[in-house]
ROLUM-578018 format. One record per residue (C-alpha): x negated, y negated, z. Coordinates in steps of 0.1 Angstrom, whole numbers, padded with zeros to 4 digits, always signed. Layout:
XYZ
...
END
This chain:
-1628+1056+0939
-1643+1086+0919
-1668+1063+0903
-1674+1046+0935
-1681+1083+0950
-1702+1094+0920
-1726+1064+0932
-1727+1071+0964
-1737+1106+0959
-1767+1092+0939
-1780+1074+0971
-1776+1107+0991
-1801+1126+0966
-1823+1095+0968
-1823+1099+1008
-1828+1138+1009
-1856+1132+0987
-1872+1105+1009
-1861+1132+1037
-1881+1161+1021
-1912+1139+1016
-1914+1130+1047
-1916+1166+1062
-1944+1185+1072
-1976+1180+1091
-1975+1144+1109
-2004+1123+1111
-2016+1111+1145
-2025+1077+1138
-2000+1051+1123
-1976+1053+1157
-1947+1035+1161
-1948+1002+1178
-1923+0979+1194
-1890+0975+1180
-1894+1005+1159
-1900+1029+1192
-1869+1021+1206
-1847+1028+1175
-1867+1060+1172
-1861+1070+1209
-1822+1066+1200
-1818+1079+1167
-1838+1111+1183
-1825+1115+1224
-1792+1102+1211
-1766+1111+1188
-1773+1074+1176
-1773+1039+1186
-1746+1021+1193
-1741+0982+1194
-1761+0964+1224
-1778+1000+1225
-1812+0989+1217
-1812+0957+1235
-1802+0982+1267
-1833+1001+1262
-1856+0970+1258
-1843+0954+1287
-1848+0986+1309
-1880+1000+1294
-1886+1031+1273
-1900+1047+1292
-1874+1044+1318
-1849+1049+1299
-1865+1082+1286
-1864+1097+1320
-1832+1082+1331
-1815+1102+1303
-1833+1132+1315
-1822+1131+1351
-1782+1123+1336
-1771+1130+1369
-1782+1096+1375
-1761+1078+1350
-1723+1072+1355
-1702+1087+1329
-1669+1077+1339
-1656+1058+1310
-1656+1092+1292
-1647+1111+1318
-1610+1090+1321
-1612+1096+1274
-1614+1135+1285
-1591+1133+1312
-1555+1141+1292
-1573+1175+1283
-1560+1199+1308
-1581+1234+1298
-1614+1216+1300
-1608+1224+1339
-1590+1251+1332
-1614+1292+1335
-1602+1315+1305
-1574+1339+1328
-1556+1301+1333
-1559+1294+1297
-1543+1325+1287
-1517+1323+1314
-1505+1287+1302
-1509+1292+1266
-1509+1333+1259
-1520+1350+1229
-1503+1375+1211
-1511+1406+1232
-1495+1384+1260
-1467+1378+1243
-1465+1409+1233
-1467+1425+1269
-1437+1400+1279
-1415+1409+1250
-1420+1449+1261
-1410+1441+1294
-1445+1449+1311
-1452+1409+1322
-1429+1391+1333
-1415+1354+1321
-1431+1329+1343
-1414+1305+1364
-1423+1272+1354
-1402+1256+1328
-1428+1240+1309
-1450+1273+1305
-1416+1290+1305
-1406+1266+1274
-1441+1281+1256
-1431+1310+1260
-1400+1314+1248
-1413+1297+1216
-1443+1318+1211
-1422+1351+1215
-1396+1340+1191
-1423+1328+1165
-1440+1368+1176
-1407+1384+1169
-1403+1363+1138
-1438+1376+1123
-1430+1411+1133
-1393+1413+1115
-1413+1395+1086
-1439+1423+1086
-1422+1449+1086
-1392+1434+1064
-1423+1426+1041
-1437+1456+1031
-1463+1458+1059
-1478+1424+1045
-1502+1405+1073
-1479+1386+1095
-1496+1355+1090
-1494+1353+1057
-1458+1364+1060
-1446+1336+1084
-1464+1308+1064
-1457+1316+1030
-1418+1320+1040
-1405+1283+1037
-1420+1283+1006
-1413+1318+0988
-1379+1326+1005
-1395+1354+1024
-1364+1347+1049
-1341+1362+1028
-1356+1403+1042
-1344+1391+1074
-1308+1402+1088
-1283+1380+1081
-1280+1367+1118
-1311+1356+1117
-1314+1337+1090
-1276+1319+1098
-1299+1309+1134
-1328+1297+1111
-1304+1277+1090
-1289+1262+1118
-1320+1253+1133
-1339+1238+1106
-1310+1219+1106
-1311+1204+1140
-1347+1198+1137
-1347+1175+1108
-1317+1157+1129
-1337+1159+1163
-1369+1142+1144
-1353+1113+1134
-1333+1109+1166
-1361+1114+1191
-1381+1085+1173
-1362+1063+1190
-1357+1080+1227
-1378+1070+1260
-1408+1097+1262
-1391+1115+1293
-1357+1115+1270
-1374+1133+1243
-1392+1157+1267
-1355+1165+1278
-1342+1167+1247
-1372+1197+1244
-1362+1211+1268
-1325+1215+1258
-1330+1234+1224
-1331+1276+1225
-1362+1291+1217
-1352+1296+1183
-1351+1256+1179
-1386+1247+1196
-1399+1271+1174
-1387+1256+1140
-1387+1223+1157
-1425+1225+1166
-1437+1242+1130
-1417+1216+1110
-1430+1181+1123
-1449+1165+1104
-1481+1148+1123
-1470+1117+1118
-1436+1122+1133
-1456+1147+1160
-1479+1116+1169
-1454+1095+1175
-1429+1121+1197
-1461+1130+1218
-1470+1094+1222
-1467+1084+1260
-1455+1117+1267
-1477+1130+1300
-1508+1153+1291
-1489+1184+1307
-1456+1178+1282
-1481+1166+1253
-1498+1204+1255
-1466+1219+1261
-1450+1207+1225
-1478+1215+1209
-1482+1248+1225
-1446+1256+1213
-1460+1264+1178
-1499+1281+1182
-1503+1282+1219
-1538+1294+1210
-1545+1261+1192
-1542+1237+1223
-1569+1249+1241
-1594+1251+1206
-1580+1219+1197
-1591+1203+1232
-1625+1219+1235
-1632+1204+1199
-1621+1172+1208
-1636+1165+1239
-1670+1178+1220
-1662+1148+1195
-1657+1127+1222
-1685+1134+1246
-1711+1129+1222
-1700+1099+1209
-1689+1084+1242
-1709+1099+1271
-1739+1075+1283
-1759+1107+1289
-1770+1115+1255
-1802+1138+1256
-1772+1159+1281
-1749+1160+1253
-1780+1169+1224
-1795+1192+1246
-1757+1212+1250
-1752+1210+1212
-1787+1223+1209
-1786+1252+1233
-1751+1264+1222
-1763+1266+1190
-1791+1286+1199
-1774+1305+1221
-1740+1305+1193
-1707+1322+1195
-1682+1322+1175
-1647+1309+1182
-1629+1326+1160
-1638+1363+1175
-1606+1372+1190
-1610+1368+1232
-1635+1342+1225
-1609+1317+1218
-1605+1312+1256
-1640+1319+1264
-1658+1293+1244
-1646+1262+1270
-1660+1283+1301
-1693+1290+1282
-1700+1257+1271
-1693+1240+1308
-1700+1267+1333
-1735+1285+1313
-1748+1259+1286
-1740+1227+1302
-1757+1231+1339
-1785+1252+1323
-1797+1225+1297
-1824+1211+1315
-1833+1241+1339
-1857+1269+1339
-1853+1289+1305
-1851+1322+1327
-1818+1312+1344
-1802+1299+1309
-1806+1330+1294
-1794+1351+1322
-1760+1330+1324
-1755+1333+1290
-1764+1372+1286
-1733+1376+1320
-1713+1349+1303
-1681+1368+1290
-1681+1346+1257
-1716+1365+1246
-1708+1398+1258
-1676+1401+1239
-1692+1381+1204
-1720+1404+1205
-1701+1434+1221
-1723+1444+1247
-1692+1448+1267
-1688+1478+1250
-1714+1489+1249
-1723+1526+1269
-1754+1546+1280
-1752+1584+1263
-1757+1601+1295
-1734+1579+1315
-1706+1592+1334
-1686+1568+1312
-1698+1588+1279
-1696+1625+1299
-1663+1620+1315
-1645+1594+1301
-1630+1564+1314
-1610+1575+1338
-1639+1599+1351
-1631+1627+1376
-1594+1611+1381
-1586+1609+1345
-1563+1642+1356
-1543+1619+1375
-1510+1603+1363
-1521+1573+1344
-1506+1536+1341
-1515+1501+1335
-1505+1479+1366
-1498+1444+1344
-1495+1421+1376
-1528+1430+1384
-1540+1426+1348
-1554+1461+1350
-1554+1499+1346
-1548+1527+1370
-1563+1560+1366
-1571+1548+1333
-1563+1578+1305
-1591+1588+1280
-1588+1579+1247
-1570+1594+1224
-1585+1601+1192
-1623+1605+1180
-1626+1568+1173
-1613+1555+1200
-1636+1571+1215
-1667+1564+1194
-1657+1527+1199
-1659+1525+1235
-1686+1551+1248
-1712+1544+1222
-1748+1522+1232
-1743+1492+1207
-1776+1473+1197
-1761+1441+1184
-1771+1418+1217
-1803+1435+1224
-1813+1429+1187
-1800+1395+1188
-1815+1382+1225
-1850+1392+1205
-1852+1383+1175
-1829+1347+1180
-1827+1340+1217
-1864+1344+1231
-1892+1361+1209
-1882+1355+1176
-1884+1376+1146
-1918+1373+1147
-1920+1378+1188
-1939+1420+1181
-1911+1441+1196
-1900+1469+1174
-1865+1493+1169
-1876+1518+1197
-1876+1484+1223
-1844+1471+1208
-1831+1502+1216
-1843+1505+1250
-1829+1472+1261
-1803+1482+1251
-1797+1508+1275
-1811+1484+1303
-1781+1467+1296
-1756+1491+1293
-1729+1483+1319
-1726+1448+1312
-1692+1442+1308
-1660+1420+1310
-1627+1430+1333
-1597+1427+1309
-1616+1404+1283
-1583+1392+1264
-1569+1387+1295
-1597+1359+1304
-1614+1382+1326
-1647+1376+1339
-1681+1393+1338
-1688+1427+1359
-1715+1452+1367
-1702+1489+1356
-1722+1517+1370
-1703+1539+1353
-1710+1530+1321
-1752+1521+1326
-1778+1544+1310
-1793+1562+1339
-1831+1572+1335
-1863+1548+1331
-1865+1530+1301
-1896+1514+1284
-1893+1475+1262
-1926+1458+1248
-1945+1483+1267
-1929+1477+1305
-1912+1506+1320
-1878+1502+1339
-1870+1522+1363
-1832+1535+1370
-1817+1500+1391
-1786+1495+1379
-1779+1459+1373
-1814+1446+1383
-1827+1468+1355
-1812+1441+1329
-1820+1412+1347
-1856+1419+1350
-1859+1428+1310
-1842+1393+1306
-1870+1373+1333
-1895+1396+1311
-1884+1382+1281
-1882+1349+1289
-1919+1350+1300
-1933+1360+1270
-1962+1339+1251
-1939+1344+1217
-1907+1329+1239
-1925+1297+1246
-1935+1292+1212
-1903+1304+1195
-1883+1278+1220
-1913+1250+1218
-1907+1253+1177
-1875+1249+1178
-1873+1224+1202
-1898+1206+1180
-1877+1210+1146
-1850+1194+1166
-1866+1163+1180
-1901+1160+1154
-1888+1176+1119
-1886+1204+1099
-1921+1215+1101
-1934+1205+1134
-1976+1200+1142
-1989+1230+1155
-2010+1208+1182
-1977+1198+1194
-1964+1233+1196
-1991+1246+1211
-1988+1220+1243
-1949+1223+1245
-1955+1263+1250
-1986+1257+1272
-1961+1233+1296
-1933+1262+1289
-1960+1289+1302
-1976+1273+1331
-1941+1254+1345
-1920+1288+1340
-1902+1279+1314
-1894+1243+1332
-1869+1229+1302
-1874+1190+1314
-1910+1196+1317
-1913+1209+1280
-1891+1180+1266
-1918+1155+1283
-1944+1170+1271
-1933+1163+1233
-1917+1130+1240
-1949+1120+1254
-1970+1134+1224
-1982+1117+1197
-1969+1136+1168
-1932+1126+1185
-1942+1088+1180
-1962+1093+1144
-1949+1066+1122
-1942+1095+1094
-1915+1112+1114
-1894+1077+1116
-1864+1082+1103
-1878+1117+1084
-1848+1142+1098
-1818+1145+1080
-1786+1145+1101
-1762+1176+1104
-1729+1171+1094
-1720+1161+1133
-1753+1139+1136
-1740+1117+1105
-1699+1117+1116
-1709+1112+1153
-1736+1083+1144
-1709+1065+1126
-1687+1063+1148
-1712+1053+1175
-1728+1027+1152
-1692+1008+1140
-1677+1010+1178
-1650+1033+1171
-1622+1038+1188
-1608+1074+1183
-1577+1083+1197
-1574+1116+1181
-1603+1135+1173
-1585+1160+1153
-1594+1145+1120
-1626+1141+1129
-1634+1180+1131
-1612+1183+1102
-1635+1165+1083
-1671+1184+1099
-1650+1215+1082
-1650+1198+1049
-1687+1191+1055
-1695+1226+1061
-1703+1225+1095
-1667+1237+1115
-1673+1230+1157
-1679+1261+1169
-1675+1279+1136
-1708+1293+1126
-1697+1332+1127
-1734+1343+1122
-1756+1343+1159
-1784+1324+1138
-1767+1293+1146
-1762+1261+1123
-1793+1248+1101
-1812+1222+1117
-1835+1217+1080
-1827+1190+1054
-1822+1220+1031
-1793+1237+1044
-1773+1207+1041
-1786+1198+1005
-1756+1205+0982
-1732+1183+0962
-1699+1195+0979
-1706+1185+1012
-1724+1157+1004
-1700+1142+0984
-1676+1147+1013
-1702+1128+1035
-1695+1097+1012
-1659+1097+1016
-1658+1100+1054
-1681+1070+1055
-1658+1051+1031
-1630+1061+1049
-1645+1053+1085
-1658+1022+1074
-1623+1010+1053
-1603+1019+1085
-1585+1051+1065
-1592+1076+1089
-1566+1087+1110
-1570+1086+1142
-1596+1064+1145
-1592+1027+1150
-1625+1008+1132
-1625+0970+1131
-1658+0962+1110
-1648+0921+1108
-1652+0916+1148
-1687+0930+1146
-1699+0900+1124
-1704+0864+1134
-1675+0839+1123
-1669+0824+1097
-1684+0848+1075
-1669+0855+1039
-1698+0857+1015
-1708+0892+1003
-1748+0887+1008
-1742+0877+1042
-1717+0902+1052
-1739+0929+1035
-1773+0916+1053
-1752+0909+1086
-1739+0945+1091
-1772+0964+1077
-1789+0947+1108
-1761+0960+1132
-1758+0994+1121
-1794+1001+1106
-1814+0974+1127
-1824+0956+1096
-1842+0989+1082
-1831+0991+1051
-1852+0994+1014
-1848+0969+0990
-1841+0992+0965
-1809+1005+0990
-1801+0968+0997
-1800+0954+0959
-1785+0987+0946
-1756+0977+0974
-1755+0939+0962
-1751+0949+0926
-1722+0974+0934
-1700+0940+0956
-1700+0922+0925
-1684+0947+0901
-1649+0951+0907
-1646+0982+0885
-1665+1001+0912
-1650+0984+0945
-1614+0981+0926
-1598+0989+0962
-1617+0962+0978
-1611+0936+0952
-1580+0936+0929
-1595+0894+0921
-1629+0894+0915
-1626+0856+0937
-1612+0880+0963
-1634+0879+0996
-1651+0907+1003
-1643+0934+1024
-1664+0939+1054
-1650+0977+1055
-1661+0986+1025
-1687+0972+1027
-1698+0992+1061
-1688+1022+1043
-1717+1020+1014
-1742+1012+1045
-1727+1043+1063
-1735+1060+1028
-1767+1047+1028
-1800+1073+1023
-1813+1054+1055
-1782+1060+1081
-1782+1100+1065
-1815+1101+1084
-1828+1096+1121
END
């Protein structure tokens, strides 16, 4: 397998080569005709074909099928609607999120007696499971010289880090580490409502353990057939938290790789990437899954204007980039504090409203500091990476003054799932002048007519046009082509549909150079597999596991540039390599979680090497493939020293699998 991967790294480089070559300036004659427009219109509008794909878009027309997929409110999606249904928090806003499965400052409320248990036995059961793995870490801190309590909790199975706690607890730990070795075994066998029950049954103590200790294996089959509500409330019993990342990653997995409105699903991975958080900021944990469905998703074919404002109110942005906190310096906020003229007043923090009452001032220098200073980082950011670019001629002294425009822009309770809110209290008062416009004192208007100002600008509709370009033409898109796409953004007000149409209908969009010259991402490549061999994924899990490996984490970029879209930021041996084995793995049927069966793709009958090879590089590369790909291929089925998995008897018959893996690993399917 190591020499197997060794090869299949060589094709990579041989791709990114071809990759690199083909960048830059496209030509305007030699345009794609026929067959080859189609499989262009997919690899680019799409997150790739899949099987009867392309005979779809013949039979329909292209261009028909070009504007279908940008009206998607047209096309029926409810095949993956019933894949996304089992996902509960995908309907869920962020204050219901943290309500079913709470965080630690929850918990941590609930264990001082200032929010009550809840009612319901199933968030009850979470609970009670959560605040006994809280208590757990904080015994373990503190019993562990002030370690992190992370790394306390997870390094004390294996470095007897139980032994600092008091004797009662760890006879309670024995006992129930115990019990949930037993209760694995014994639940295997049990109807799913019996081994809810049996759940239920078991102290806190023994969900806990219970929950930690299963492996996935013996968790996939306990889970299995259980109802979507019981499902989420096992797995919530260990990291609450992780349910609802776990479902917004899967259902990303599975809407671009199952939803018949592609460009939709491209057009929201490109605009969140653009427009990037980070889901592993605190609060945005529970944010994310509003942000993407409630301010990316309706927004991506829209007028720019309204994008941007949704995401500058959307809580997700406001607490990544902390404009929540941030404060004009002659607000009554910065004079008088947060509680203002009442702060004299008896203070107290009502927790079944969620909120404070006569709020106190802080209580030290940097408390203070934190809260009523004017912080820069989204004004910066909504310049330089969301609408002018660094390029766009604004300078310090307008990032400066935007940001006091938008001073007051906050969040009510933001790790409680609040939502966004206009403070007066905490604006900049005064006029303020950005890129040469002066803004008079208007409280929350102020900020939304420096975003429509913004959005406006000549450098806006060229910064968007290019990028839009990278993503659909290549790395270095034709400046005609950029020129046009800004000239549509300008005259149609930033008219999103209206831009696309104007580069899908350009020439430099069809040149015959830019076929198949755009390396995929990490989530192009997994995604296009899975599309291409009709996979069936019942868990998606692996799947993201596997984008980590790659280097490209869902929702993990922590900078707000946003992932690569270039050939050259995925150009590195590491993830490369792990490229390989995922498409060996897919294409062998290894992956968990995904059910791939490469023999019913090819006619019957079929057992010879050269015909299973030629069969399947039609199917899931429409015949285009090099000769130089296709013999180096051949030559690798006939050496059993290389495909040793594949063939323990060199009369063996080949294995179609396998097979689909080195096509998978091909330098032509690492492009679109």
């Amino acid at each position: 397998m190591q020499r197997m991967s060794k090869f299949f790294l060589a094709l990579v480089f041989i791709a990114i080569s071809c990759s690199l070559l083909a960048g830059g300036k496209l030509p305007d004659s030699n345009t794609l005709q026929g067959r080859q427009r189609a499989i262009h219109a997919l690899n680019r509008l799409t997150f790739g074909p899949r099987p009867g794909d392309l005979q779809k878009v013949e039979s329909t027309g292209l261009d028909r099928w070009i504007e279908l997929q940008l009206h998607p409110e047209k096309i029926d999606n409810t095949a993956l609607d019933a894949r996304l249904a089992p996902f509960r928090t995908l309907k869920m806003d962020s204050r219901e999120m943290v309500e079913n499965f709470p965080p630690n400052q929850v918990l941590k409320a609930v264990s001082e007696g200032k929010l009550s248990m809840p009612s319901d036995p199933d968030k009850r059961a979470i609970y009670e499971a959560a605040m006994e793995r809280y208590r757990m870490r904080q015994e373990l801190k503190a019993a562990n010289d002030n370690q992190s309590a992370d790394k306390a909790t997870d390094a004390a199975d294996n470095q007897g880090r139980f032994a600092n706690l008091s004797p009662e607890k760890k006879a309670q730990l024995r006992e129930a580490r115990a019990n949930a070795d037993d209760k694995a075994e014994e639940m295997l066998a049990m109807s799913p409502e019996e081994r809810y029950s049996e759940l239920m049954k078991m102290s806190p103590m023994e969900r806990e353990v219970f929950a930690r200790r299963l492996d996935p294996a013996d968790r996939d089959a306990i889970l299995n057939d259980l109802t979507p509500k019981q499902r989420e409330t096992v797995m919530a019993m260990n990291r609450p938290e992780a349910v609802v990342t776990n479902e917004l990653m899967q259902s990303k997995i599975l809407r671009a790789t199952y939803s018949d409105r592609q460009l939709e699903e491209v057009m929201t991975d490109f605009w969140f990437n653009h427009f990037n958080v980070f889901i592993n900021k605190g609060a945005d944990r529970y944010l994310i899954t509003s942000y993407e469905r409630d301010v990316i998703r309706p927004h991506v074919f829209g007028k720019f204007k309204d994008l941007l404002l949704a995401t500058a109110k959307s809580p997700a942005m406001l607490f990544y980039l902390d404009n929540f906190q941030s404060v004009g310096p002659d607000s009554d906020f910065a004079k008088n504090g947060p509680g203002g003229q009442r702060r004299k007043q008896a203070a107290r923090f009502n927790w079944r409203r969620g909120k404070w009452v006569n709020p106190p001032r802080p209580q030290n220098a940097k408390q203070q500091n934190r809260r009523n200073g004017l912080n820069e980082n989204y004004a910066r950011e909504v310049m330089e990476l969301h609408t002018l670019g660094v390029d766009g001629g604004y300078t310090q002294k307008d990032v400066t003054e935007l940001a006091k425009v938008l001073t007051g822009w906050t969040i009510k309770e933001p790790r409680r799932g609040g939502g966004y809110e206009f403070n007066d209290r905490m604006h900049q008062p005064g006029k303020k002048l950005v890129l040469g416009k002066e803004f008079k004192d208007d409280g929350e208007r102020e900020g939304e007519k420096a975003l429509e100002m913004l959005a406006r600008q000549p450098s806006t509709a060229r910064f968007i046009s290019t990028k839009l370009a990278m993503r659909f033409v290549s790395d270095d898109p034709p400046k005609p082509l950029i020129d046009r796409m800004a000239q549509t953004f300008t005259k149609s007000d930033g008219d999103i549909r209206e831009v696309l149409r104007t580069m899908f209908q350009s020439p430099e969009f069809w040149a015959l150079a830019s076929y198949r010259a755009k390396v995929k991402t990490p989530l192009e490549f997994v995604v296009s597999a899975l599309r291409a061999t009709n996979a069936d994924v019942t868990n998606a899990v692996p799947i993201a596991q596997a984008l980590n490996r790659m280097g490209m984490p869902l929702y993990g970029m922590q900078p707000p540039t946003g992932y690569s879209m270039k050939a050259e930021a995925w150009v590195n041996s590491a993830a490369l390599l792990n490229r390989m084995n995922t498409a060996l793995a897919l294409g062998a049927g290894k992956m968990q979680g995904v059910n791939v069966n490469v023999q019913a793709t090819l006619p019957p009958n079929i057992t010879d090497g050269d015909q299973i090879l030629d069969s399947l590089e039609k199917s899931l590369l429409a015949g285009d493939v090099s000769s130089q790909t296709h013999e180096t291929i051949r030559k690798q089925l006939a050496d059993p020293k290389i495909t040793e998995r594949a063939y323990d008897d060199p009369a063996r018959a080949p294995n179609p699998g396998v097979i689909a893996g080195l096509i998978l690993g091909s330098p032509e399917f690492q492009r679109r």
